[in-house]
C-alpha positions as CSV (number, residue, x, y, z in Angstrom):
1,X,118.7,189.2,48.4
2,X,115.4,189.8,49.4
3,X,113.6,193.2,49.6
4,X,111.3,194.4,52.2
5,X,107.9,195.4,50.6
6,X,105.8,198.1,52.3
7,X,102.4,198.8,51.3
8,X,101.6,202.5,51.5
9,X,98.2,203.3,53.6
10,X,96.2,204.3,49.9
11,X,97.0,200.6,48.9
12,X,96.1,199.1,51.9
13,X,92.6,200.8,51.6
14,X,92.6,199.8,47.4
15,X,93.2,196.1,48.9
16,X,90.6,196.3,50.9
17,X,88.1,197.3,48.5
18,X,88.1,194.3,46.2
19,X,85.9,191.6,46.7
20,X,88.3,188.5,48.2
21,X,88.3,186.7,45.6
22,X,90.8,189.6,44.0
23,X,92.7,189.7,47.2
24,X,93.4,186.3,47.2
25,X,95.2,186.5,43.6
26,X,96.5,189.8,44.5
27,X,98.2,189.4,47.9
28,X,100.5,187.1,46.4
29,X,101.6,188.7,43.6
30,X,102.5,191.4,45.6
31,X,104.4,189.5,48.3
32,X,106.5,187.9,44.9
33,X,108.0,191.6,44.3
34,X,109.8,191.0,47.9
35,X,112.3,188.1,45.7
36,X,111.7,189.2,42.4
37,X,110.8,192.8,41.9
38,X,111.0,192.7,38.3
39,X,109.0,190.2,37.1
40,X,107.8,188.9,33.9
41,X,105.3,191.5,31.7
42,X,106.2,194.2,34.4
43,X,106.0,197.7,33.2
44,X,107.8,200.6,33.4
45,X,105.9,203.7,34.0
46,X,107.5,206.3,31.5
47,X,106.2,209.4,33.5
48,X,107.8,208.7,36.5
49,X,111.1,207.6,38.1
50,X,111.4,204.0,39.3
51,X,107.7,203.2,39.0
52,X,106.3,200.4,37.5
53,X,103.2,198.0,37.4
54,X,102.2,194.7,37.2
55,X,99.1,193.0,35.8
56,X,96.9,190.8,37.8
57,X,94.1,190.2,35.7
58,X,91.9,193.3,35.0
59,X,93.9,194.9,37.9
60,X,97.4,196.8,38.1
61,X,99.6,197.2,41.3
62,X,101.9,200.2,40.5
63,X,104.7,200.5,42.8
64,X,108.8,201.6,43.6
65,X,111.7,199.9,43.5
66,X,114.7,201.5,45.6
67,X,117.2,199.0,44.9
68,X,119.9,200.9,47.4
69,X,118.2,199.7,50.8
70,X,116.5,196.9,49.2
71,X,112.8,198.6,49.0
72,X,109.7,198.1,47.1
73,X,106.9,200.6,48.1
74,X,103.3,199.6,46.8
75,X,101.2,203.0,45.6
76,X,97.8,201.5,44.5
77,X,96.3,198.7,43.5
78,X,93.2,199.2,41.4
79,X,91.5,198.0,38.3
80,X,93.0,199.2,34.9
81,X,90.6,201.7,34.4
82,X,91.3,203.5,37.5
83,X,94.6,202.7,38.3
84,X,96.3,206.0,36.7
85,X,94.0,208.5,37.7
């Protein structure tokens, strides 16, 4: 059971910011949420519905899980001191 994981076009742009050094730990964290969407030290965001993060390093990629059609929709990916703004 595998999900499909769609990055939303805010996150594309926050992925392409980083230096690709961060994208290259990054990317792959991400493309893990697509077997195993809830992963060790994920998060749950409290002040929203079905969003949660994950750590990579001083970064955070907050995203969705729609477990009904199998969906994980990336919001942003940022450094912890910008993520939640």
């Amino acid at each position: 059971m595998a999900y499909q994981v769609e990055l939303r076009p805010a996150a594309l742009r926050d992925l392409k910011r980083l230096s690709l050094e961060i994208q290259r730990r990054i990317r792959p964290a991400v493309d893990r949420l697509a077997t195993n969407p809830r992963p060790p030290g994920v998060e749950k965001l409290a002040a929203q519905l079905n969003r949660y993060r994950i750590r990579v390093g001083d970064h955070r990629i907050v995203y969705e899980i729609r477990d009904a059609v199998l969906l994980i929709i990336v919001f942003r990916i940022a450094h912890r001191r910008e993520v939640y703004r």
